[in-house]
N, C-alpha and C positions, 0 to 999 in steps of 0.2 A: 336516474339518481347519480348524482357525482360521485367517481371512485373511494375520494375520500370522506364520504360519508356512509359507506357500504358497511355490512357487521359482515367482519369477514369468518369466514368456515374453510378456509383453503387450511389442510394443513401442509407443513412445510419440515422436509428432516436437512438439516444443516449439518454440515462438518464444520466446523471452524480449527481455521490454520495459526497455529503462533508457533515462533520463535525466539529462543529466551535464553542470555547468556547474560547470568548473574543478574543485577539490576531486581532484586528477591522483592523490596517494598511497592517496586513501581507492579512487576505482575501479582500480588495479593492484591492492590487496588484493583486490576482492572477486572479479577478473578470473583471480588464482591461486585462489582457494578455489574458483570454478568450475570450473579446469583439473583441480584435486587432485579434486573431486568428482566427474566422469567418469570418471575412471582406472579403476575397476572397476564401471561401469555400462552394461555393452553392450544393454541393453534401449531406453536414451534417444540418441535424438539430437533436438541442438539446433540452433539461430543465433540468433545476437544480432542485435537488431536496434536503436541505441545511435542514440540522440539530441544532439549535442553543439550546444549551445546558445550557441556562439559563444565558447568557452573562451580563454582564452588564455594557457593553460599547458601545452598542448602535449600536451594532452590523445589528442587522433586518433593525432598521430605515435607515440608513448607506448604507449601499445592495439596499435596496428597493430605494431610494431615487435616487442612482447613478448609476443603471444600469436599469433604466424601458425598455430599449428594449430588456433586457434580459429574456427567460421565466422562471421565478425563483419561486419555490414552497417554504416557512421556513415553518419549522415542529417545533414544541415548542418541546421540553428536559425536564426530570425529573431532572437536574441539577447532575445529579447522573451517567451517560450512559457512559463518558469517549470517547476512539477515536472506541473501537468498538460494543458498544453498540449504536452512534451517527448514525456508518455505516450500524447499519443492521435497524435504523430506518427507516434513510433515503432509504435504500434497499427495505426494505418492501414494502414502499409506494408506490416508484415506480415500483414492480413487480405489486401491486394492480390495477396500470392505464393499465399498460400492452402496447402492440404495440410497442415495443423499443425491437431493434436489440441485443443490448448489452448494459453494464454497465460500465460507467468509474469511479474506483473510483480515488478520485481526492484530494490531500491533501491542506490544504489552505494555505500552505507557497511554493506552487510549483507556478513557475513560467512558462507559457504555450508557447511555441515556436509553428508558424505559419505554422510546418511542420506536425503536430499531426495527422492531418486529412487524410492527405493523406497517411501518412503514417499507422494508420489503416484502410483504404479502401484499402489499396495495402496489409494488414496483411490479411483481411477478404474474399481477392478473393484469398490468397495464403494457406490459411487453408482451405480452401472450396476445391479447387481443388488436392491440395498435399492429405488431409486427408477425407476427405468427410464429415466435419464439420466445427463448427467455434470454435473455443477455449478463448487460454487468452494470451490477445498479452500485453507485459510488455513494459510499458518507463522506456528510462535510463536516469538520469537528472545528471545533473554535479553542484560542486560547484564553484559559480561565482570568488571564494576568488582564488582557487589553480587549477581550470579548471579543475579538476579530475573529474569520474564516483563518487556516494554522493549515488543516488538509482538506484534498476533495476533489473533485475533479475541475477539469482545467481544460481551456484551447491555445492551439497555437498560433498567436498574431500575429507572427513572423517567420514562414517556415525557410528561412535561412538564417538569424538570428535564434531561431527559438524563441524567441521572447514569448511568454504565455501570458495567462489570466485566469486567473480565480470565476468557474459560474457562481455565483452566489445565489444560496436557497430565498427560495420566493413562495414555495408554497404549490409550485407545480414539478411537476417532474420534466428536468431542461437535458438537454444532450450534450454533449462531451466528448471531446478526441481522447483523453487518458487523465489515468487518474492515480493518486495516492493509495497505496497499500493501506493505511492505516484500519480504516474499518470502511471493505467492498464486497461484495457478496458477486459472486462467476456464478450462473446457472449452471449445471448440467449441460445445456445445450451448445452453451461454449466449449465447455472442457471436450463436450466429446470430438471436436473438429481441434479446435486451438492445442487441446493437451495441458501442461502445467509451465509454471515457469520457463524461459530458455537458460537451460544448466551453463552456459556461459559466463554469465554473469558472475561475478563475486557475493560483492553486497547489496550494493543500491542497483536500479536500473530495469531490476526483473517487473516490476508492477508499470511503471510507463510504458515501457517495451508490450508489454501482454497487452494490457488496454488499449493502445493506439492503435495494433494489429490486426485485435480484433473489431475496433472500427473500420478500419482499412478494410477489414472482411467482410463488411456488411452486418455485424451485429449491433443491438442499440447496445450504445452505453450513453448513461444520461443519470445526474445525479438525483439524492431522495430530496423529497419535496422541503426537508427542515433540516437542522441539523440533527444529529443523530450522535454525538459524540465529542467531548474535552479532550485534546490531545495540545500540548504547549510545543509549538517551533520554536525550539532552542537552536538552531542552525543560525548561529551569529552573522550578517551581512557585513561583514568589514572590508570587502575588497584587498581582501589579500594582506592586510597590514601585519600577521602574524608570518604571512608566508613570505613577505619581503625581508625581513630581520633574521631569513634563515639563507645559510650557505649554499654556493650551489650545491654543491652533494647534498646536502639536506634540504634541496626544493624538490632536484630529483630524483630522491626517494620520496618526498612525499607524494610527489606527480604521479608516481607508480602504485601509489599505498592503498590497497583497499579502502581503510578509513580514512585515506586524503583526495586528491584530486581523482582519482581513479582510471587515468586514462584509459586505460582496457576497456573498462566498460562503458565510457564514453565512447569511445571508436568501434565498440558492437554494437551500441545502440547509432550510433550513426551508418554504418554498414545494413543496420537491420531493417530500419525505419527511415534513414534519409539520405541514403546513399549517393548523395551529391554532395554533402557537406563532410564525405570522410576525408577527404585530402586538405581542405581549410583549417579542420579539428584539428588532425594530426601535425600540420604546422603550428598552430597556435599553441597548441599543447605543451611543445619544444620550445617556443617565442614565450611563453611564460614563467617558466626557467630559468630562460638564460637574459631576461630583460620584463623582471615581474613589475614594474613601476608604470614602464610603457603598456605592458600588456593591459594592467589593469583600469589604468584612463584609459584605453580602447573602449574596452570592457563596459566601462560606466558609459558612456558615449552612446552604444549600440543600444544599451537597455534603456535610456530615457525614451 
């Protein structure tokens, strides 16, 4: 019998990880698409385990108020922790309670499709038996705007450009070097070797970094067979046309800026993951700065 046509009986206890600073309408949405998405899935149980990063919109009251049948743990934020410093709080805590099969982390502007569940109980007996563990099974989400793939997991076409690609859901379960945070589920069997996020990071970087590594380790990651999730990529591709009209002192600080270019974390995950390419980074990085016009026709050049 084909996996996906199996009635499944595995049950499965999930933590699920978010981190949430302000943005109060985007997580009540995603907080109903999770409610709507258990309603007929009595194989999964879960608890959130939410990170609020010092919100001030009322965010905790907000949660707690409108979802009491949900089991929701809020963990106070130093106001300082960003998207992955939020995820390895929220991580921690719950490797601490312990008894959970796997980790979803779960981004608060994804939107949760009714197929999720099943679709990793169908991931979790298909890595178990192909491989003789459980890995990291990646959702793909589309955006609602132009119906395309938005997150998901991904290969690298170029591993000295980076240049990647989108695997696009076909309806089997495909493999994958790394993948988007947005909605991914880590077995157990990773966390217990890999651990949680690398605390280094700031913001961005923690979910590529983890996934790749754990390829590189020999665990599967490979994404679910459909999509599993509406998440819209607002990350504008403009090629720097904002970043050109700014000063140098105001390139590099943005160059440095957690929510800007991020060098730091650009050159840990180069260190981490592609440790030939940290001395090319590191100049480019500076060469973007101090000559963003040139840098950026490079830039378009390599990625065609």
């Amino acid at each position: 019998m084909d996996i996906g046509e199996e009635k499944f009986e595995t049950t499965m206890n999930i933590a699920i990880l978010i981190t949430v600073f302000n943005r109060v309408e985007k997580t009540l949405a995603c907080f109903t698409s999770l409610r709507y998405s258990l309603k007929n899935s009595k194989d999964v149980h879960i608890k959130v385990f939410l990170t609020d990063d010092g919100s001030t919109d009322g965010t905790k009251e907000k949660v707690l108020t409108s979802f009491p049948d949900l089991d929701i743990e809020i963990l106070p934020g130093s106001g300082q922790l960003f998207w992955n410093g939020g995820m390895i709080n929220s991580w921690r805590e719950a490797v601490k309670e312990g008894d959970f099969d796997g980790y979803l982390w779960l981004n608060n502007d994804s939107i949760i499709l009714p197929n999720l569940w099943e679709e990793l109980i169908a991931a979790d007996k298909y890595s178990k038996s192909q491989f003789g563990k459980g890995g990291i099974y990646v959702g793909s989400t589309y955006n609602l705007s132009k119906t395309n793939i938005s997150y998901g997991g991904f290969n690298f076409i170029n591993k000295w450009t980076l240049k990647d690609e989108f695997v696009i859901p076909n309806g089997e379960f495909q493999a994958c070097e790394a993948a988007h945070g947005n909605i991914t589920y880590v077995s157990n069997d990773v966390v217990k070797t890999e651990g949680v996020f690398y605390e280094g990071y700031i913001h961005s970087g923690g979910d590529h970094d983890y996934s790749y590594l754990a390829h590189k380790h020999g665990y599967p990651v490979f994404i679910l067979r459909d999509y599993v999730g509406i998440c819209e990529n607002d990350h504008k591709e403009n090629y720097g046309s904002d970043f050109k009209s700014l000063s140098m002192k105001e390139r590099f600080k943005y160059l440095k800026s957690p929510l800007g270019y991020n060098l730091k974390n650009t050159l840990i995950f180069q260190r981490r993951c592609f440790p030939y390419r940290y001395i090319p980074v590191l100049i480019a990085g500076y060469f973007k700065a101090l000559f963003p016009n040139l840098s950026f026709f490079i830039y378009r050049q390599l990625r065609k």
